[in-house]
C-alpha positions as a Markdown table, in Angstrom:
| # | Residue | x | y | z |
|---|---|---|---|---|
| 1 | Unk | -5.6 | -49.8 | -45.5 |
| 2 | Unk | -6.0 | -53.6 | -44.5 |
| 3 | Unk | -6.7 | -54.2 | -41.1 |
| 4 | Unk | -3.8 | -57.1 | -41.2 |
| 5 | Unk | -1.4 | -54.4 | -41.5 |
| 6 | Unk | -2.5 | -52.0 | -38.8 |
| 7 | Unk | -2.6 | -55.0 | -36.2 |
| 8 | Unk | 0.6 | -56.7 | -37.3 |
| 9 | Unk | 2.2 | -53.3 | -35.9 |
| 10 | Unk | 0.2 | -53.3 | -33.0 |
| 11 | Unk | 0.9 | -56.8 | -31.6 |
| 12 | Unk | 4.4 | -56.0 | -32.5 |
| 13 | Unk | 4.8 | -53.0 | -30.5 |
| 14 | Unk | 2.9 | -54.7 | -27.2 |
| 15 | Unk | 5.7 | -57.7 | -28.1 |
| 16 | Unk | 8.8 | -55.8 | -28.6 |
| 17 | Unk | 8.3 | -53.5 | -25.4 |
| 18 | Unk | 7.5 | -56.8 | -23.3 |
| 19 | Unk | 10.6 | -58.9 | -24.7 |
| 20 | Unk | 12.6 | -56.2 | -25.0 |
| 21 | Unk | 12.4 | -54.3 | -21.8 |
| 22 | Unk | 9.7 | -56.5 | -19.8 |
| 23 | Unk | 7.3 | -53.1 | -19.7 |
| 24 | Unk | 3.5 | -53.9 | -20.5 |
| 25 | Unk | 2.4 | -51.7 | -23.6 |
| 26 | Unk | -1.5 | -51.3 | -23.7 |
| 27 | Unk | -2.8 | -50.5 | -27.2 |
| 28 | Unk | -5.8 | -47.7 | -26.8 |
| 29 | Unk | -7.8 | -47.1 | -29.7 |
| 30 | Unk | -6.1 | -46.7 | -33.3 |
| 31 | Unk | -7.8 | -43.5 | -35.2 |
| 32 | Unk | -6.5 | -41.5 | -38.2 |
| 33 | Unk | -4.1 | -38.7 | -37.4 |
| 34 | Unk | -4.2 | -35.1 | -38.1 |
| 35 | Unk | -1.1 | -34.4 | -39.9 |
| 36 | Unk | -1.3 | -30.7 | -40.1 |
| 37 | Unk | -1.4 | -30.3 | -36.2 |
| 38 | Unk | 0.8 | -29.8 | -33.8 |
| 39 | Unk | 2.1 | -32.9 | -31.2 |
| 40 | Unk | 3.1 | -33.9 | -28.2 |
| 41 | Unk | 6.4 | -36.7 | -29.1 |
| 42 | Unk | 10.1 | -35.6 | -28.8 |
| 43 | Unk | 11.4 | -38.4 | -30.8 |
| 44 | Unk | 10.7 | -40.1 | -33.9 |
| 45 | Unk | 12.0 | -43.2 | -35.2 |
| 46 | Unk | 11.1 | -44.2 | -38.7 |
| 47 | Unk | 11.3 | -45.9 | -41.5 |
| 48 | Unk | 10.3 | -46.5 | -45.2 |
| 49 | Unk | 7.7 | -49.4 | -46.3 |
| 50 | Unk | 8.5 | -51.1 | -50.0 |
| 51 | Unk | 6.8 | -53.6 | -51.6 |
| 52 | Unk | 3.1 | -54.7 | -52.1 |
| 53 | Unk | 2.6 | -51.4 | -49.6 |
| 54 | Unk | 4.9 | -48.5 | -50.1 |
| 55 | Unk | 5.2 | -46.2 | -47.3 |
| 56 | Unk | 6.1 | -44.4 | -43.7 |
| 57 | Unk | 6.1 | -46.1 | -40.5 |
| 58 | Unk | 6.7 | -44.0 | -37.1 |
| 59 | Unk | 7.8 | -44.8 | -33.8 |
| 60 | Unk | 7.1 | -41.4 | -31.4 |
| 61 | Unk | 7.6 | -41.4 | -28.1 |
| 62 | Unk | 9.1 | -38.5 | -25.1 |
| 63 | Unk | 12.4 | -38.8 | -23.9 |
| 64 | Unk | 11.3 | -39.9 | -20.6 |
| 65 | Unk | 10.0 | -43.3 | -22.1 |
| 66 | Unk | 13.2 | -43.2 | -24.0 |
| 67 | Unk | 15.4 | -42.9 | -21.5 |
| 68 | Unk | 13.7 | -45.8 | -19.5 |
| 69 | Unk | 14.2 | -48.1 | -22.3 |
| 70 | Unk | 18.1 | -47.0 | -22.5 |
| 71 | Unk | 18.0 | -48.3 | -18.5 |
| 72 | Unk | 16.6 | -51.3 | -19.0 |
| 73 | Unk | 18.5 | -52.1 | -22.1 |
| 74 | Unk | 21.3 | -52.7 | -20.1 |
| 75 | Unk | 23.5 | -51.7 | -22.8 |
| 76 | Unk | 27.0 | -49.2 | -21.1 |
| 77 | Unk | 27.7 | -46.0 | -21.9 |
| 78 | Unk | 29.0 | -42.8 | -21.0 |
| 79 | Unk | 27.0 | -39.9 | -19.6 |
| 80 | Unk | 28.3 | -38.2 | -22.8 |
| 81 | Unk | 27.2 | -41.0 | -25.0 |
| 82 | Unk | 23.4 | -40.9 | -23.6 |
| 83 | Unk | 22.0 | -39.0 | -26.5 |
| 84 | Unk | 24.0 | -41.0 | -28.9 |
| 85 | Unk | 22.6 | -44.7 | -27.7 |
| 86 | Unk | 19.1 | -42.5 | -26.8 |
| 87 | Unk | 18.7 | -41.9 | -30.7 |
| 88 | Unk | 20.3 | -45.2 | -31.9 |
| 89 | Unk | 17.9 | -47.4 | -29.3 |
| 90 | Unk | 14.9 | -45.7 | -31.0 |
| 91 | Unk | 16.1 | -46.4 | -34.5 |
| 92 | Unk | 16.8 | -50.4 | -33.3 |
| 93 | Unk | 13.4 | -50.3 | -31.4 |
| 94 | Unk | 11.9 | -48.9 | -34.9 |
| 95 | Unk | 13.6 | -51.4 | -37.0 |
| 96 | Unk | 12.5 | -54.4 | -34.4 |
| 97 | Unk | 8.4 | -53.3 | -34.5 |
| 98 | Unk | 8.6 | -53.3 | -38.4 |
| 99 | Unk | 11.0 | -56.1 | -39.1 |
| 100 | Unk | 8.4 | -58.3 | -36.8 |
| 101 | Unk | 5.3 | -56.9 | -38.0 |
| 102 | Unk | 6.5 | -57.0 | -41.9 |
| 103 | Unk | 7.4 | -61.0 | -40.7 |
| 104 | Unk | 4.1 | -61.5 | -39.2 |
| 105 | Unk | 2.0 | -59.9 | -42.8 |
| 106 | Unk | 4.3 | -61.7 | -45.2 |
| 107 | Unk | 1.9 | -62.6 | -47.6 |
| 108 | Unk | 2.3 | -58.7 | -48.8 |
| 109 | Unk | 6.0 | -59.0 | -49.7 |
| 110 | Unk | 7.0 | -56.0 | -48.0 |
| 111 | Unk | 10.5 | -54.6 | -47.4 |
| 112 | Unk | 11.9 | -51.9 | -45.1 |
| 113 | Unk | 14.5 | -49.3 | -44.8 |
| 114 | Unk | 16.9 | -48.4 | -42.8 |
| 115 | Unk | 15.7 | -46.7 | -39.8 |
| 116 | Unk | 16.5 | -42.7 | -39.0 |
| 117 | Unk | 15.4 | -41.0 | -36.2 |
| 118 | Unk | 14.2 | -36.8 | -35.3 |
| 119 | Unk | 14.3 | -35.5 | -32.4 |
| 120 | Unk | 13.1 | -31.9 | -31.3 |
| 121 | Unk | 9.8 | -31.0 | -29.9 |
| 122 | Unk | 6.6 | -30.8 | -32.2 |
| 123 | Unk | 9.2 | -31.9 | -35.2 |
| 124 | Unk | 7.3 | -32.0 | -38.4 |
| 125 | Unk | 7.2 | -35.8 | -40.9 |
| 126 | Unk | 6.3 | -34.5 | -44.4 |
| 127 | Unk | 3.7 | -37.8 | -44.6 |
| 128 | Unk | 2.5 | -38.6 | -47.7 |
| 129 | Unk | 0.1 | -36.9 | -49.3 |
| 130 | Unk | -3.5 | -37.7 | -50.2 |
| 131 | Unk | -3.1 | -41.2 | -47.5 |
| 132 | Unk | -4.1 | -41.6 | -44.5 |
| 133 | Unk | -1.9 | -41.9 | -41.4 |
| 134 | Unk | -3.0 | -44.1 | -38.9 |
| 135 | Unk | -2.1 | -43.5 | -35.1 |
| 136 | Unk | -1.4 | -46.1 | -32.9 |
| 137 | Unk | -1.4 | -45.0 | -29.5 |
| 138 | Unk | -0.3 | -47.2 | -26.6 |
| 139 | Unk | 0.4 | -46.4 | -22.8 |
| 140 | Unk | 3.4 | -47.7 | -20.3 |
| 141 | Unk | 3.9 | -47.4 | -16.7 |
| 142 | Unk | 6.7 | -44.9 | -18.0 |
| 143 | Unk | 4.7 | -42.8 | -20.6 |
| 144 | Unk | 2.7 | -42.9 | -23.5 |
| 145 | Unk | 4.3 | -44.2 | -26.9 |
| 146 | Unk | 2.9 | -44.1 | -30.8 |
| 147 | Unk | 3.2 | -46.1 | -33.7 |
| 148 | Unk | 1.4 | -44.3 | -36.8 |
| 149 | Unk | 1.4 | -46.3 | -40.2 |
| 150 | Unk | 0.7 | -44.7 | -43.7 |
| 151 | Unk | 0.8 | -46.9 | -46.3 |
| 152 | Unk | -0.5 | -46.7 | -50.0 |
């Protein structure tokens, strides 16, 4: 995978979390993931990649970190619409990172879907077969946060 592509998503996620919600994300080290073991995220936003790369991109995060960008998103709600605007500010957030980061790499004429989020603990993302998934990982004052990337 071209090292263009991973870093587009990178600087976009330390970007959207600072414009977005003025919290500092700090990248750690990207590495491949394990897709056949177990995890520690609670919610997944993602979306399909089209194009000169065709694949999954992931936004996974806890509900904590989740819930402290619904705060700061200033957006109103219900108590009884919290989940609902949890689950639809991850799928935005999602759409943002990979809208930005498919900008910033346009000399691959890439396209994306529309987002969809999971949510449940240790769900499971049927990745791709025979590609690699790369992880992401970045830390927040509020919690740890992933963006894993598998692309052919």
């Amino acid at each position: 995978m071209n090292v263009d592509v991973i870093n587009a998503f990178l600087t976009e996620g330390m970007n959207a979390f600072q414009s977005m919600f003025g919290i500092t994300a700090t990248p750690n080290k990207p590495h491949l993931l394990e897709v056949g073991t177990g995890h520690q995220w609670e919610i997944s936003g993602l979306l399909g990649i089209t194009g000169h790369y065709k694949g999954i991109v992931a936004f996974r995060l806890h509900k904590i970190l989740a819930n402290k960008m619904l705060e700061l998103s200033g957006l109103e709600f219900t108590p009884e619409e919290h989940d609902e605007f949890a689950v639809g500010l991850v799928s935005e957030f999602t759409n943002v990172i990979s809208g930005h980061a498919v900008t910033a790499i346009k000399d691959y004429f890439l396209d994306i879907s529309p987002p969809y989020t999971i949510i449940g603990h240790n769900h499971i993302i049927a990745w791709p077969k025979n590609y690699p998934v790369i992880a992401i990982p970045f830390t927040t004052p509020y919690g740890p946060f992933e963006v894993d990337v598998c692309f052919k």
